[in-house]
C-alpha positions as a printed Julia matrix, in Angstrom:
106×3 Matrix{Float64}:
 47.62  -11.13  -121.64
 48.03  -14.64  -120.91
 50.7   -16.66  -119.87
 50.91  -20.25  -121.21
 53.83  -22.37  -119.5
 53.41  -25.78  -119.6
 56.38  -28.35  -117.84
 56.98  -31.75  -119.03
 59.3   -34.64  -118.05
 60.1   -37.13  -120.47
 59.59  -41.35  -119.46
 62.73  -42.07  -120.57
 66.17  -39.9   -121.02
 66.18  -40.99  -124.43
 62.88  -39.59  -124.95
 63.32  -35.96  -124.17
 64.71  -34.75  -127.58
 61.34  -36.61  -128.81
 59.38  -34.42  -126.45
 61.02  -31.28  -127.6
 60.92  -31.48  -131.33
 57.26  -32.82  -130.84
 56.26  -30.03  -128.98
 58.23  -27.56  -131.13
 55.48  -28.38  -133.72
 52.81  -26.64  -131.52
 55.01  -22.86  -132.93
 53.0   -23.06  -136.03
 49.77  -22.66  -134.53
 48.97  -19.19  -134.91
 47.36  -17.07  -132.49
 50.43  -16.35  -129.7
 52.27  -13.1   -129.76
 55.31  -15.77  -128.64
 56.25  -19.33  -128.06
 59.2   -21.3   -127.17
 60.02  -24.62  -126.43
 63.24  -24.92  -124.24
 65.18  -28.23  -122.12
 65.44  -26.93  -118.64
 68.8   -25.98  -117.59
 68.11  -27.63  -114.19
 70.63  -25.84  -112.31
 67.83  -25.73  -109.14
 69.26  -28.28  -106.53
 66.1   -29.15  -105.12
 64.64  -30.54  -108.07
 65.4   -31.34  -111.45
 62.62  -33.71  -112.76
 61.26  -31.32  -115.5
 63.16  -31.77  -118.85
 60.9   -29.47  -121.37
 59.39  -26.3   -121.09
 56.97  -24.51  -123.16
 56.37  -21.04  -122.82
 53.72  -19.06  -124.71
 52.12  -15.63  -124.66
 48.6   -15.04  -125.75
 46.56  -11.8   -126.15
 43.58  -13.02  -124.12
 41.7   -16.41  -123.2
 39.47  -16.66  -126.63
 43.32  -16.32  -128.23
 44.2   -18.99  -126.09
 41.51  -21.73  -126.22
 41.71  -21.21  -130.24
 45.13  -22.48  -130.08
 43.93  -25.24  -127.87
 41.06  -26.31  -130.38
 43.79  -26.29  -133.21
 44.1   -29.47  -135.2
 47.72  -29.33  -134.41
 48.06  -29.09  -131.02
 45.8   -32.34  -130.69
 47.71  -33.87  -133.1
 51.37  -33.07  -131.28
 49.12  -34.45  -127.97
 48.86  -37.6   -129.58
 52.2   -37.84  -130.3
 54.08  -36.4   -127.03
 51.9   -38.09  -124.37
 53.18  -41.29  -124.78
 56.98  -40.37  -124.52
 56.25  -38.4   -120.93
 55.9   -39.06  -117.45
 54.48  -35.74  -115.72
 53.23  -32.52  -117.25
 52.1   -29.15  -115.42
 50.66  -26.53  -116.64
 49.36  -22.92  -115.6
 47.82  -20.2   -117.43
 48.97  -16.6   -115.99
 46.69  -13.61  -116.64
 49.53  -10.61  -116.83
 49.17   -6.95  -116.74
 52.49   -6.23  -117.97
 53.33   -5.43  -121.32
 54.04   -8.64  -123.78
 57.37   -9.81  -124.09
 59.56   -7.36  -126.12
 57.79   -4.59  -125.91
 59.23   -1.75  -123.37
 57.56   -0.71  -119.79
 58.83    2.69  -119.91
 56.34    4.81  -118.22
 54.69    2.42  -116.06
């Protein structure tokens, strides 16, 4: 499993509800097992510059590089870049079980 978490700080205060419902659109790709697009809660004192994060699971890399090459994620690209200032992003391979499903016996 992969784990897609990407953060993103918006240019301008007023831009971060942009950011979010723009990158909200990126939930009707298919191919993750789950996605969400959350504001940070910033409650860390030692830093607070990230405003939106996305968080996605993905069965493996070819699941993950197909939601990449989807016509909507380029498309919510060329709408979000514009409206932010940073964005990081890492890509987790995971041996534990998928979100929602239960460990027992491991």
């Amino acid at each position: 499993m992969i784990r897609h978490i990407v953060f993103f700080s918006a240019a301008r205060p007023e831009d971060v509800d942009a950011v979010r419902s723009g990158l909200s659109q990126l939930a009707s790709i298919p191919h993750s097992s789950v996605f969400e697009v959350s504001l940070n809660s910033k409650v860390d004192p030692l830093g607070d510059e990230i405003d939106v994060v996305v968080y996605a699971e993905f069965a493996d890399a070819e699941a993950l590089a197909a939601y990449k090459a989807h016509p909507i994620y380029a498309e919510t690209t060329r709408k979000v870049r514009p409206l932010r200032k940073l964005r990081f992003s890492a890509d987790v391979a995971s041996e534990a079980a998928p979100s929602g499903e239960s460990r027992a016996g491991k």
